[in-house]
C-alpha positions, 0 to 999 in steps of 0.5 A: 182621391175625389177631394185630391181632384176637387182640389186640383180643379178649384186650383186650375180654376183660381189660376186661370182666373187670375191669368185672366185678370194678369193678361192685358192686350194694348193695341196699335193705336193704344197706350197704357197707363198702368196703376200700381197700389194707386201709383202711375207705375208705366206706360205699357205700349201695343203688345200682350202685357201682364199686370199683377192682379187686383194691386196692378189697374191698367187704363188704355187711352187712344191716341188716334184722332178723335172727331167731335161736333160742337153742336149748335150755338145761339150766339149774339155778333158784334152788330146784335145779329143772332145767330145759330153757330155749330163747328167741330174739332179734332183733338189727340191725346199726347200724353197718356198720363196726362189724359187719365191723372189731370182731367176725369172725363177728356171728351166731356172737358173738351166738348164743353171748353169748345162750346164756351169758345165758340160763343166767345170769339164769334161774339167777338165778330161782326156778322160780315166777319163772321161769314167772310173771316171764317178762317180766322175765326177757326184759327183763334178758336183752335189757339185758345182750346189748344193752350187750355187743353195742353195741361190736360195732355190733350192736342187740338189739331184743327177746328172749323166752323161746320154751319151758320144759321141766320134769320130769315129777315137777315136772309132777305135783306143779304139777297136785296143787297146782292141783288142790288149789287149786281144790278149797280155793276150791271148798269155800270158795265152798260154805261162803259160799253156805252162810252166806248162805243161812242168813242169808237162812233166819233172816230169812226166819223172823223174817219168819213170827214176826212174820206168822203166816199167812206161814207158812200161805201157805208150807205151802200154795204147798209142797203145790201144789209137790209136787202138779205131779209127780203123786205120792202123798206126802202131806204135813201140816203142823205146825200142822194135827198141832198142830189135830188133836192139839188136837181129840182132846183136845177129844174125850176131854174131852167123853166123860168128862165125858158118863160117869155118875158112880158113887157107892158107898153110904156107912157111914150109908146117905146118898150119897157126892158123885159123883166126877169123872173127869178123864182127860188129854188123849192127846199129839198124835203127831208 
């Protein structure tokens, strides 16, 4: 009786074991791949499966997106720049078979084709492309790692250029050529706005030519300008010099002529004709 027991427990025993290798569980975003005696026999989807122990081998691969980091890579340009290049990538697995029977380790296969990629394209580039046609460069990495790995059951979605590293003699001479940059359409736009207020100055003159009295209105809107801080300048404008000028002028003329004339006596004792002082006018001081 206590052998007929100890057998029926060795017996449980062996059966839960072998139920326990027989049972598989595939998730949702899983796919199986399942082996028979060394043979691709399915490709089992989510769910509890049973498999036949020790002749069934069953590998599950995941057919999520996968993030992988390229790390960085040391890479001379075009124009015999280093520069120090890290990108990553995403890649999914589209085909299950593929993944497990063409290639041993998928991770390991496409980290070191992106990193050999990566070098290649880049180097391919200038270093003004490199910063500016990242897009591009992205692009054609993705196309040459997509068409390698296609035979590997493997689907590169999108891969970009994560940071780029330059030498700091390269990083000084970027900022002195942007600084110079800014400085030549700074200058530029001064000249500009120069020469459009000089237009506008030579309209704004042809304008007082033809209206006398603009300019009069000009000089007195200018006084009430200086006028609202308060200060002691005192301004005159031209035409009042050129009104002040004119009435000394007036003044000396009008004083030489009130002067009594002198005649000296002539040889014959008759009178010498008076004669007549003209003085010039004094030149207005500017």
């Amino acid at each position: 009786m206590g052998t007929l027991i100890v057998v029926l427990v060795v017996v449980a025993l062996v059966a839960l074991l072998l139920l326990a290798l027989a049972v598989r569980i595939v998730k949702q975003y899983e796919k199986g791949v399942l082996f028979r005696l060394g043979r691709v026999r399915g490709r089992p989807g989510a769910g509890l499966r049973l498999i036949i122990p020790v002749v069934d081998v069953m590998r599950r691969v995941t057919l999520r997106i996968v993030t992988m980091p390229i790390q960085s890579q040391g890479i001379i340009s075009r124009d015999n720049v280093s520069v120090d290049v890290s990108a990553v990538a995403y890649y999914r697995v589209a085909d299950a078979v593929k993944s497990v029977v063409a290639i041993e380790n998928v991770r390991a296969a496409i980290d070191q084709i992106a990193q050999t990629t990566l070098r290649k394209v880049v180097g391919q580039h200038t270093l003004d492309q490199t910063l500016s046609e990242t897009d591009r460069i992205n692009a054609d990495i993705r196309e040459i790692l997509d068409v390698t790995t296609v035979e590997w059951g493997v689907e590169v979605s999108l891969v970009e250029l994560k940071d780029i590293q330059l030498p700091e003699t390269m990083k000084r001479a970027m900022a002195k050529q942007a600084e110079a940059e800014r400085e030549k359409r700074a200058k530029i736009i001064s000249a500009e706005g120069e020469s459009m207020a000089a237009a506008a100055l030579g309209d704004a003159s042809d304008t007082m030519m033809a209206h006398p009295l603009a300019l009069q209105l000009r000089n007195l809107q200018s006084l009430v300008e200086l006028g609202v801080d308060k200060n002691s300048t005192v301004v005159f404008p031209a035409p009042l010099m050129t009104t002040i000028a004119e009435l000394g002028a007036f003044l000396a003329r009008e004083k030489a002529a009130s002067l009594p004339a002198v005649t000296p006596p002539t040889p014959n004792g008759a009178p010498q004709p008076a004669a007549t002082t003209v003085t010039d006018p004094p030149t207005p001081a500017t």
